[in-house]
C-alpha positions as CSV (number, residue, x, y, z in Angstrom):
1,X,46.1,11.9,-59.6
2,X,48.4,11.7,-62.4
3,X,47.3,9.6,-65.9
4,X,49.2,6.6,-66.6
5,X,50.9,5.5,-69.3
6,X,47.9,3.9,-71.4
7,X,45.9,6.7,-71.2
8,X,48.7,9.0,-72.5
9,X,48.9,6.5,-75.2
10,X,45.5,6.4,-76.4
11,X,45.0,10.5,-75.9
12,X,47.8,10.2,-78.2
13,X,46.2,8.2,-80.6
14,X,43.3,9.9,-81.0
15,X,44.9,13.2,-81.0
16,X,47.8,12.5,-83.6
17,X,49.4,15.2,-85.4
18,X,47.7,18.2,-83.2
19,X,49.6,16.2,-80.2
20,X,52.8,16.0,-81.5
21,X,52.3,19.7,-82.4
22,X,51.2,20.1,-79.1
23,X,54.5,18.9,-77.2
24,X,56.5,20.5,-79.9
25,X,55.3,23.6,-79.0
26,X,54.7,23.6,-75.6
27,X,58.2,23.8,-73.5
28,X,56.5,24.4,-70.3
29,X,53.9,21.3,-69.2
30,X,50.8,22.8,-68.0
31,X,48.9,21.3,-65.0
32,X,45.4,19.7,-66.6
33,X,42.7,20.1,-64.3
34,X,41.2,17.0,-63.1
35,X,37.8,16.8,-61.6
36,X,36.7,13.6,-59.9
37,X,32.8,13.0,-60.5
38,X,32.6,10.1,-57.6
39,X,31.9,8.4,-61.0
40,X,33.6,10.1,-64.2
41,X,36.8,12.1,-64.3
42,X,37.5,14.4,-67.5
43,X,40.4,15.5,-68.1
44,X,40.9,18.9,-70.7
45,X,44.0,19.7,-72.9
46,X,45.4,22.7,-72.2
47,X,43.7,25.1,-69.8
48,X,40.1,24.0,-70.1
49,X,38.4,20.5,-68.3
50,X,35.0,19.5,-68.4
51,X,33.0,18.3,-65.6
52,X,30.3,15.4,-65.6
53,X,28.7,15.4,-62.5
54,X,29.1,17.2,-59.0
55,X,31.6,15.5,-56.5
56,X,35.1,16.0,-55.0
57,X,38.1,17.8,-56.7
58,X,41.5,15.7,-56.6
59,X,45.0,16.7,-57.9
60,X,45.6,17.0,-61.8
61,X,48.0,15.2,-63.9
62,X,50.5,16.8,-66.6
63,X,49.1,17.8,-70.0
64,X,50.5,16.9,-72.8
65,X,53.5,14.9,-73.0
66,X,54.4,15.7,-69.4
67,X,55.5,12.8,-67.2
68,X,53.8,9.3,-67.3
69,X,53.5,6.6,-64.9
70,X,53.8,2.7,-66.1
71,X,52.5,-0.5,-64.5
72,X,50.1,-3.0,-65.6
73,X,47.7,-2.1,-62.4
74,X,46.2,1.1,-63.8
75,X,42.9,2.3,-61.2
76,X,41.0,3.4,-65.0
77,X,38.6,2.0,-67.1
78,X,36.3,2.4,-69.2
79,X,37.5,5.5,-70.8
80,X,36.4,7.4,-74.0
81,X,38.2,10.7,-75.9
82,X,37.0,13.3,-78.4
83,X,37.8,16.8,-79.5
84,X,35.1,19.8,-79.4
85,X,34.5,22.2,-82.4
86,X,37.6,24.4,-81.0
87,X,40.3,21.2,-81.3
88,X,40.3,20.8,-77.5
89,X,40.6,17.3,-76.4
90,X,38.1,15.8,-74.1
91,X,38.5,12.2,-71.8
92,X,36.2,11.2,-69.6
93,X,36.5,7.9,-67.6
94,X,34.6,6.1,-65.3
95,X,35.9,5.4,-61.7
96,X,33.9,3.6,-58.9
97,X,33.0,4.8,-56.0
98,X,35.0,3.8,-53.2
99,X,33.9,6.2,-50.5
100,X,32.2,4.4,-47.1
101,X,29.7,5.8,-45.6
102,X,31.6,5.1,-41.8
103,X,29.8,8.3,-40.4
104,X,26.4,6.7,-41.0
105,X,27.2,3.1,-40.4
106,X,28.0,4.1,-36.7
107,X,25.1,6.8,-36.3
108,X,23.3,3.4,-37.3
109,X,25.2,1.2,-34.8
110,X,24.2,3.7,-32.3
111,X,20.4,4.1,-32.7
112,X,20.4,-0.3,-33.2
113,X,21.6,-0.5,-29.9
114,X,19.7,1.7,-28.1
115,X,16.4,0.9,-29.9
116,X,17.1,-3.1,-29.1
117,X,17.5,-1.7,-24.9
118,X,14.1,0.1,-24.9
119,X,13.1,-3.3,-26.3
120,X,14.5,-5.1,-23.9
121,X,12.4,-2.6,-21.1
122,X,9.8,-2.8,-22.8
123,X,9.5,-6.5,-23.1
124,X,10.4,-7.2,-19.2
125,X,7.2,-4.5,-18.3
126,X,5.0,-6.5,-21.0
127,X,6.2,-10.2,-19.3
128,X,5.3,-8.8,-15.5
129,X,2.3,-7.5,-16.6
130,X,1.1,-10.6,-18.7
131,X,1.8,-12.3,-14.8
132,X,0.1,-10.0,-12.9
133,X,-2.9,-10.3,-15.2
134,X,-2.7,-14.0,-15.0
135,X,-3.2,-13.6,-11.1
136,X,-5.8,-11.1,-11.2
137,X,-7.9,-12.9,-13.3
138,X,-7.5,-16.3,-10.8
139,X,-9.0,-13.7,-8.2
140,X,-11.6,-11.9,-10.2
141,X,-12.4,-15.5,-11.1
142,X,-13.0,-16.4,-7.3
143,X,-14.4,-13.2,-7.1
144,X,-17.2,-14.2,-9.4
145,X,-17.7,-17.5,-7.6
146,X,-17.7,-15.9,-3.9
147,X,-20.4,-13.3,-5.0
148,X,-22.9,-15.7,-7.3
149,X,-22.6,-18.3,-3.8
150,X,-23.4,-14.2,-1.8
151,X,-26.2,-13.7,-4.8
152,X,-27.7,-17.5,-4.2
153,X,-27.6,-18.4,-0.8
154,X,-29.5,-17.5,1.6
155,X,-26.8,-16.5,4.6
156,X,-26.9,-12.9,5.7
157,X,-23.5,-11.2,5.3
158,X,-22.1,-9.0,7.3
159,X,-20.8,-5.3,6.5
160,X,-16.8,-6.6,7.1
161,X,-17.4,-9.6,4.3
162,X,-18.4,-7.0,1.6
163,X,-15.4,-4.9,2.9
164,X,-13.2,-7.5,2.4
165,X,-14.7,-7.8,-1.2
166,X,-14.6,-4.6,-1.8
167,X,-11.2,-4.1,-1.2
168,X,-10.1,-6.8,-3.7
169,X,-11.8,-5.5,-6.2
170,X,-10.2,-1.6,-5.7
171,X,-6.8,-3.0,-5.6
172,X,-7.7,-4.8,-9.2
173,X,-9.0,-1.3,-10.5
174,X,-5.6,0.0,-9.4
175,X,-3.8,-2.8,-11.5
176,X,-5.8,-2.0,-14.5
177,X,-5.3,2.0,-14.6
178,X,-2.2,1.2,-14.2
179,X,-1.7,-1.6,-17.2
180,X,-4.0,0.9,-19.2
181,X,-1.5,4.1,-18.9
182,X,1.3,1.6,-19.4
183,X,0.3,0.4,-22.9
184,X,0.2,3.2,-25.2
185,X,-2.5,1.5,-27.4
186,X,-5.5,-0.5,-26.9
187,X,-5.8,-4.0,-25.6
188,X,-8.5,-6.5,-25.5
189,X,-7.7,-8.2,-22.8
190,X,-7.3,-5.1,-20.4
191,X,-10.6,-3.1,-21.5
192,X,-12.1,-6.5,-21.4
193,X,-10.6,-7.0,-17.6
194,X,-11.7,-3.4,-16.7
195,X,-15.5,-4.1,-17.3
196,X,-15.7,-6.9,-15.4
197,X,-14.4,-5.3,-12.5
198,X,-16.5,-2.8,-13.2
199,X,-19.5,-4.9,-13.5
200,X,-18.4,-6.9,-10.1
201,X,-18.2,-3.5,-8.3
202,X,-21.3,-2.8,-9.2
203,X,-22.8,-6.5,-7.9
204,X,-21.2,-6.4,-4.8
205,X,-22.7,-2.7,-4.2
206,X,-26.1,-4.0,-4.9
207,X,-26.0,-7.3,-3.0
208,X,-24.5,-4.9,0.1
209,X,-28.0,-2.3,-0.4
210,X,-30.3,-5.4,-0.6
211,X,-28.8,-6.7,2.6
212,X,-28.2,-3.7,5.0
213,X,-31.0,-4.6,7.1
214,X,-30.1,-7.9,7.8
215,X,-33.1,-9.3,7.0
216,X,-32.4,-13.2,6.5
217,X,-30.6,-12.9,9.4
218,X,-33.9,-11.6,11.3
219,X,-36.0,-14.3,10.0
220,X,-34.0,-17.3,11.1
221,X,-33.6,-15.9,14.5
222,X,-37.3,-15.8,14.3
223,X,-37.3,-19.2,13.5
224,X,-35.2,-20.3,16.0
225,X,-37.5,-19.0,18.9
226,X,-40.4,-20.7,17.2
227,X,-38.5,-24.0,17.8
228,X,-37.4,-22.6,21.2
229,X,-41.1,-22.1,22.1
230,X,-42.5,-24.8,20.5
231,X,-39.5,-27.2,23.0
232,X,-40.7,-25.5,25.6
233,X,-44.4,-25.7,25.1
234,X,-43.7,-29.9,24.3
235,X,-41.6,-30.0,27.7
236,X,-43.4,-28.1,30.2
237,X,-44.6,-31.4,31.7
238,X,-41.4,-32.7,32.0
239,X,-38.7,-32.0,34.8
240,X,-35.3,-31.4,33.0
241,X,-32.6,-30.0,35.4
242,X,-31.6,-27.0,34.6
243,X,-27.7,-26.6,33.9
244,X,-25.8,-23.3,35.4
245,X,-25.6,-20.6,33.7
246,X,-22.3,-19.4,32.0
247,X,-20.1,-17.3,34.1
248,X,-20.9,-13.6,33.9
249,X,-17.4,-11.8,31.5
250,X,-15.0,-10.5,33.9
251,X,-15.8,-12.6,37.2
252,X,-14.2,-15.9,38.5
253,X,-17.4,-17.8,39.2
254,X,-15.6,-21.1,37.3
255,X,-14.0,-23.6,38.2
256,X,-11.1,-23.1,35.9
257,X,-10.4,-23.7,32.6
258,X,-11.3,-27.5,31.6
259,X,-11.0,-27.3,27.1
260,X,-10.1,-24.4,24.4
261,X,-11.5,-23.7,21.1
262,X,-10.1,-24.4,17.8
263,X,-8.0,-21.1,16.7
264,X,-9.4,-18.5,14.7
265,X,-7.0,-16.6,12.5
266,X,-7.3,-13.1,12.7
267,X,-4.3,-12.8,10.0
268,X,-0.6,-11.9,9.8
269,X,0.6,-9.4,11.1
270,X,0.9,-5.8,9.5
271,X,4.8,-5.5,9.3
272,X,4.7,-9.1,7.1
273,X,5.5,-12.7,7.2
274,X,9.4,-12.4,8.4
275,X,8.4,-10.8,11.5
276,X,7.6,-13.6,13.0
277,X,7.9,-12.7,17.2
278,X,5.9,-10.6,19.0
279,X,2.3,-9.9,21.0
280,X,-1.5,-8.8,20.7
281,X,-4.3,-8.3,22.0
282,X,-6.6,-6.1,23.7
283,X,-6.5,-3.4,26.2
284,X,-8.3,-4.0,29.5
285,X,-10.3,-2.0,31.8
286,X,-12.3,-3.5,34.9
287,X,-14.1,0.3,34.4
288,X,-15.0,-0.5,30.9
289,X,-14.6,-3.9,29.9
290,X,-15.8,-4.0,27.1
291,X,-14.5,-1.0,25.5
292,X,-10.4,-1.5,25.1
293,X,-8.6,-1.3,21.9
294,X,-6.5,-4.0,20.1
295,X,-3.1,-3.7,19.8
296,X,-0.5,-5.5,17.7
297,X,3.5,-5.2,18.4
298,X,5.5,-7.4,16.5
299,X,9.4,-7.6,17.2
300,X,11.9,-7.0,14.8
301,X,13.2,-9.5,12.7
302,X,16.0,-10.2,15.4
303,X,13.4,-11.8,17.1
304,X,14.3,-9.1,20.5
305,X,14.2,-5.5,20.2
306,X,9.9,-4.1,20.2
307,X,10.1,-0.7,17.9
308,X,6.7,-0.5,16.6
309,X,3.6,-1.5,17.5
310,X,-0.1,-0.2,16.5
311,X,-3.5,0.3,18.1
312,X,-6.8,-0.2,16.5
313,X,-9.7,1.4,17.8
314,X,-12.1,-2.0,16.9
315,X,-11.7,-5.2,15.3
316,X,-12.9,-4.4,12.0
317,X,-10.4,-1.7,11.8
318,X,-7.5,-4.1,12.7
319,X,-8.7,-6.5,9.6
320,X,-9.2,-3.9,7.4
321,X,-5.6,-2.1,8.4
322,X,-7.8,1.1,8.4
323,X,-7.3,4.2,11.0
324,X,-4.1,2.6,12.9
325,X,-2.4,4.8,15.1
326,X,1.5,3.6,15.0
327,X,4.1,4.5,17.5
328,X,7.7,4.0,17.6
329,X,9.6,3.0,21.2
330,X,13.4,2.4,21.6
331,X,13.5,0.6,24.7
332,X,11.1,-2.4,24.1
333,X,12.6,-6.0,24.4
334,X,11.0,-9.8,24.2
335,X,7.0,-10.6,23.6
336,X,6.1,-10.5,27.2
337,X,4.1,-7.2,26.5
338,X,0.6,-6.7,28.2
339,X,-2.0,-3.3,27.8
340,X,-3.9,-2.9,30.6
341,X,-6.0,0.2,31.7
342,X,-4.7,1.8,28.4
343,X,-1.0,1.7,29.8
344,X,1.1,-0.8,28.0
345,X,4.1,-2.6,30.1
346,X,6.9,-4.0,28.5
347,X,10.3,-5.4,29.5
348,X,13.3,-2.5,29.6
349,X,16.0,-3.3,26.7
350,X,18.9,-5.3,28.0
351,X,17.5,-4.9,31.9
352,X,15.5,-6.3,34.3
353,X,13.1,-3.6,34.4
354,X,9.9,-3.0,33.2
355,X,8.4,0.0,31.9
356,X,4.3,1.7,31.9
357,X,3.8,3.3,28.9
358,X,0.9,5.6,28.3
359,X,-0.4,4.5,24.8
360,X,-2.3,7.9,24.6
361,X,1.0,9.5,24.3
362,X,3.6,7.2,23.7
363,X,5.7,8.1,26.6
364,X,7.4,6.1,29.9
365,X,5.4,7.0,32.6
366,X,7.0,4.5,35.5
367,X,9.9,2.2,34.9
368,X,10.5,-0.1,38.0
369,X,13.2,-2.8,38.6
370,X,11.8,-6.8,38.8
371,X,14.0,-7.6,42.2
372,X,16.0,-10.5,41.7
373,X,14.7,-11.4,37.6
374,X,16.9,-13.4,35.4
375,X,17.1,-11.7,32.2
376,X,18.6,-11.6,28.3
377,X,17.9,-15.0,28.0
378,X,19.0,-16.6,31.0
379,X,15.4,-18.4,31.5
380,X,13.5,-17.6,28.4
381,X,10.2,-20.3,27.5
382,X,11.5,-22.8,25.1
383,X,11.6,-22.1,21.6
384,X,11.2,-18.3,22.5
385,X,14.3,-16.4,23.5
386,X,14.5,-12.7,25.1
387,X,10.9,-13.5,27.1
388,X,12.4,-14.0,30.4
389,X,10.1,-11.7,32.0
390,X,6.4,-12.2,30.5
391,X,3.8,-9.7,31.4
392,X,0.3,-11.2,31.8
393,X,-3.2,-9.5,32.6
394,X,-6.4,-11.3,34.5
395,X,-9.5,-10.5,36.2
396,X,-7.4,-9.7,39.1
397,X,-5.5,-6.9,37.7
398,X,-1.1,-6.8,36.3
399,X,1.4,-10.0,36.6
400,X,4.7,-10.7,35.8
401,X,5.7,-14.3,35.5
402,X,9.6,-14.8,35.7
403,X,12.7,-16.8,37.3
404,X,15.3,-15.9,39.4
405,X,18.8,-17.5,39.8
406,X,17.2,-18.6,43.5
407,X,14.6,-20.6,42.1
408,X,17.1,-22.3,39.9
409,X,15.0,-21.4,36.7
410,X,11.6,-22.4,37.9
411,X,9.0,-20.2,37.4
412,X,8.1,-17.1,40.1
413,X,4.7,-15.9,39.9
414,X,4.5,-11.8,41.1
415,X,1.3,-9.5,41.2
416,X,2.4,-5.9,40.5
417,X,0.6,-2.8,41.6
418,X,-0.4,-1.5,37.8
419,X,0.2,2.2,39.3
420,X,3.7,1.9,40.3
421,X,5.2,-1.2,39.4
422,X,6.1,-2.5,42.7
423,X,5.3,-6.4,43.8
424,X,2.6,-6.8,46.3
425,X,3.3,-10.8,46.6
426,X,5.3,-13.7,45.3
427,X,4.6,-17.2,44.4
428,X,7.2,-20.3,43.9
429,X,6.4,-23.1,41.5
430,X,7.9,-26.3,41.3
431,X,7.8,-25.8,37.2
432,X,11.1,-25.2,35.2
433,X,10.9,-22.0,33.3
434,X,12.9,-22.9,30.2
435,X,10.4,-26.0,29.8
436,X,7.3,-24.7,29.1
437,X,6.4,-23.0,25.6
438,X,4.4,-20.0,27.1
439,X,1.9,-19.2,30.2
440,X,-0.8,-17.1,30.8
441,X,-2.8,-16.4,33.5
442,X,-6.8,-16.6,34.4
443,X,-8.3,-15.5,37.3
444,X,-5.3,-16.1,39.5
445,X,-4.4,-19.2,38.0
446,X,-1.2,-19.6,36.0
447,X,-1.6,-21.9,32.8
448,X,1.4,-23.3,31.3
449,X,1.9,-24.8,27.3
450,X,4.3,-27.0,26.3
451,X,4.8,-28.0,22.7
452,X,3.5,-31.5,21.8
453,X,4.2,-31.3,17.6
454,X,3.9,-29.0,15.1
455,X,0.8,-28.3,15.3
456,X,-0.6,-28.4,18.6
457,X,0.3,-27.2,22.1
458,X,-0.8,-28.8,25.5
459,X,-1.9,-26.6,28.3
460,X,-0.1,-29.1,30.8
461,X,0.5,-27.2,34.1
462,X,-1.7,-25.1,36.3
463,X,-0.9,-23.6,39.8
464,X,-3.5,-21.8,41.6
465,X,-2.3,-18.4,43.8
466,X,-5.7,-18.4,45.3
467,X,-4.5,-21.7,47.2
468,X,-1.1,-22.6,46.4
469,X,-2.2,-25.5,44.3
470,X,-0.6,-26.4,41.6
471,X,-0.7,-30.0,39.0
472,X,-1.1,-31.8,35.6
473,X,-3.5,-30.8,32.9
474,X,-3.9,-32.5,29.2
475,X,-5.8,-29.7,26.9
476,X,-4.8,-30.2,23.6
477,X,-4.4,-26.4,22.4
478,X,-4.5,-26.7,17.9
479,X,-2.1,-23.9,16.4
480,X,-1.2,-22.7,12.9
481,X,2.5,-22.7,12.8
482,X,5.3,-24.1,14.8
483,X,5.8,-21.6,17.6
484,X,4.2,-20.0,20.6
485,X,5.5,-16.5,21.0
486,X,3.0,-14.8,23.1
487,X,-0.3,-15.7,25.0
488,X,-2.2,-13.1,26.3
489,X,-5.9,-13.2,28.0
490,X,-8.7,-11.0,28.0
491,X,-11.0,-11.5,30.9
492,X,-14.2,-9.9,29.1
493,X,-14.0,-11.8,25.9
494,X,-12.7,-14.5,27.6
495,X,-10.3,-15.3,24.6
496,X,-6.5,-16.0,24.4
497,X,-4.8,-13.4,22.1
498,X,-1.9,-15.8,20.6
499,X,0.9,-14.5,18.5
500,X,1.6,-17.6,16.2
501,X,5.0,-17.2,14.0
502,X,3.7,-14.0,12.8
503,X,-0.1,-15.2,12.9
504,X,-2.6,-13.4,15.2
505,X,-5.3,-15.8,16.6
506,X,-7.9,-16.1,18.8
507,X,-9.3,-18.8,20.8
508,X,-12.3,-19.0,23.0
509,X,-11.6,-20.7,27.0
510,X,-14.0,-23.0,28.2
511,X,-14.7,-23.1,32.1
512,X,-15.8,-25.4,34.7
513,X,-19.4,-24.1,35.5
514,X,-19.2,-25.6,38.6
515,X,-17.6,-23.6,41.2
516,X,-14.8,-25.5,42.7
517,X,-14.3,-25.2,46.7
């Protein structure tokens, strides 16, 4: 930096006659230091400067009357001169500081930005949170209800309805360790949540210990064979006749099926709502009736190819998803599956063969061509594609219901030998396959469904291998969704397993106690 021509005017000034002494004498200029303060700069004549404060060095200008620099715009102000005790000639002036801080600024921008996107994360884990709170407390709220109706009444619950509770509740407990490790401080609303789960834990083990016995239970069936006895006693002079008693599980001693219960539903199916084809139901054994698992195999959401299905050893395992055993196949195709003697059959991907597969170890043990079956889709059940051969079980033993191209689409009735697959005899019906929603069969008789609305089926066709009969029927057969995929029959429960657009449900058949002739 190099003083201007005011400032060599008033150092000048002030120095007078030592100045003009000064250039006299001085025939080489000599460089004056100049030290930039960030506020001050003094400038010394001669060889010595002063400084004010700490700061930067820049460039001097000329001492004495070395060059000058003119213009009206001069940078300085505020300036002020003296000499010390030795004659040297000391300015100081006052310059502002012009220096940005650019480094900072951006180190600034930089920790803005990335404190404003942990906001943002943090704000979007605080909003799903503040929603899954809101739904938890709507079911720890019919929680509450459910367990003061368990705490009043007088009905005896069973072990599966506290289950059911239970499980609730330990999926809210989850929720809430989690919420609690998620906030790093403390919040009223969570601790407050977390005690009364607590608490209903608590309630609902208590109410479970107070009724493990069953004891309300006991007494009203006590008090139902008081009125029992008491009937009896009033009647014994009277000649009521006696009605026939209800066909033993497992035999034919019906006369067919004449109504059906209202469905139950079991639930959806384990693999979720979008899997909305497949089977159920439960294995059979004439050797032990009673005793057969239950077994769910949903198709994939192509609505064809069977990949997975489970087993369940009882029914309170298959509502409680606990201890399934899940397998994976790669040749199943369609919801015509049936289990029977622990052996499930299922129709060969892309063929006209069917397959035994050993559910205790997941493998093929026969595969045997249907002779003559129309396949992929050429005489599916309405509504339901890939279900052109439908396997179907009875008190009787294995079935396969089908068409062939020589019975122009109606249906062809077939009883298999379970062992090895092969058909022991052949019925024609006068019924069109592709008409009729689904079938099932019940003590030699095939059942046909057709689909009256929404929500209700009609079991509208029977024919009867026993005799060759077949004709009309009107039993109006309520559903939960839209479509039939699957119906499958267990002769010892007596019950249609019905796969219902993902839905498992059950109904009850009811028979003819008179045995027709």
């Amino acid at each position: 930096m190099k003083p201007c021509l005011p400032f060599l005017g008033a150092l000048l000034f002030l120095l007078g006659p030592a100045a003009e002494a000064l250039v006299t004498t001085s025939p080489t200029p000599t460089p004056l230091p100049v030290t930039d303060t960030g506020s001050t700069i003094s400038f010394g004549a001669g060889a010595s400067s002063s400084r004010q404060s700490g700061g930067f060095s820049s460039g001097g200008g000329r001492g004495g009357g070395g060059g000058s620099r003119s213009g009206s715009g001069s940078q300085f102000s505020n300036f002020t001169g003296s000499k010390d005790d030795r004659g040297t000639c000391v300015c100081s002036v006052a310059l502002p500081d012009t220096t940005f801080p650019v480094d900072r600024m951006e180190h600034l921008e930089v920790t803005a930005r990335i404190l404003s996107q942990r906001f943002e994360r943090e704000l979007s884990k605080v909003k799903e949170y503040v929603q899954l709170i809101s739904i938890y407390e709507r079911k720890l709220s019919n929680l509450t209800v459910r367990v003061e109706i368990m705490e009043k009444d007088s009905i005896s619950y069973t072990e599966l309805d506290f289950e059911l509770i239970k499980i609730e509740v330990k999926e809210m407990e989850k929720l809430i360790i989690r919420l609690k490790d998620t906030f790093g401080g403390s919040s009223v609303i969570v601790d407050q949540l977390a005690i009364e789960i607590r608490n209903m834990t608590l309630l609902v083990e208590k109410l479970e210990t107070l009724d493990k016995n069953n004891v309300l239970s006991i007494r009203r069936e006590i008090a139902v064979l008081k009125n029992k006895l008491k009937e009896c006693e009033d009647s014994k002079d009277v000649h009521i006749p006696v009605a026939p008693p209800p066909p033993a599980p497992g035999t034919c001693d019906h006369g067919g099926v004449v109504n059906i219960s209202k469905p139950v539903i079991v639930q959806l199916n384990w693999r979720g709502f979008a899997y909305k084809y497949g089977a159920w139901g439960r294995d059979y054994s004439p050797e032990n009736p009673d005793k057969g698992l239950y077994w769910v195999a949903p198709l994939n959401t192509d609505g064809r190819i069977l990949e997975y299905y489970r087993l369940h050893n009882t029914l309170d395992d298959l509502l409680l998803y606990t201890n399934p055993r899940e397998y994976r196949i790669l040749y199943g195709q369609g919801s015509g599956t049936a289990v029977y003697k622990n052996n499930m059959y299922i129709n060969w991907y892309n063929t006209r063969n069917i397959a035994k597969v050993n559910l205790t170890t997941n493998t093929v043990a026969v595969t045997q061509a249907l002779p003559n079956a129309a396949f992929n889709n050429r005489f599916s059940y309405a509504n339901v594609g890939w279900q052109d051969i439908d396997l179907a079980v009875d008190e009787n033993g294995l079935w396969v219901i089908y068409s062939t191209e020589a019975s122009t689409g109606n249906i062809v009735i077939s009883k298999l030998n379970d062992t090895t697959l092969t058909v022991l005899e052949t019925w024609q019906t006068k019924q069109y396959k592709p008409s009729v929603s689904n079938a099932f069969m019940v003590c030699g008789v095939l059942y046909a469904t057709r689909t009256l609305n929404t929500r209700t089926e009609e079991i509208f066709y029977y024919f009867d291998t026993n005799t060759g009969r077949e004709g009309n029927l009107n039993i109006a057969m309520p559903k939960m969704q839209e479509k039939v995929q699957s119906i499958n029959y267990h002769p010892f429960e007596r019950k249609l397993f019905v796969y219902n657009d993902g839905y498992l449900l059950n109904y009850d058949l009811i028979f003819d106690q008179v045995l027709t002739i």
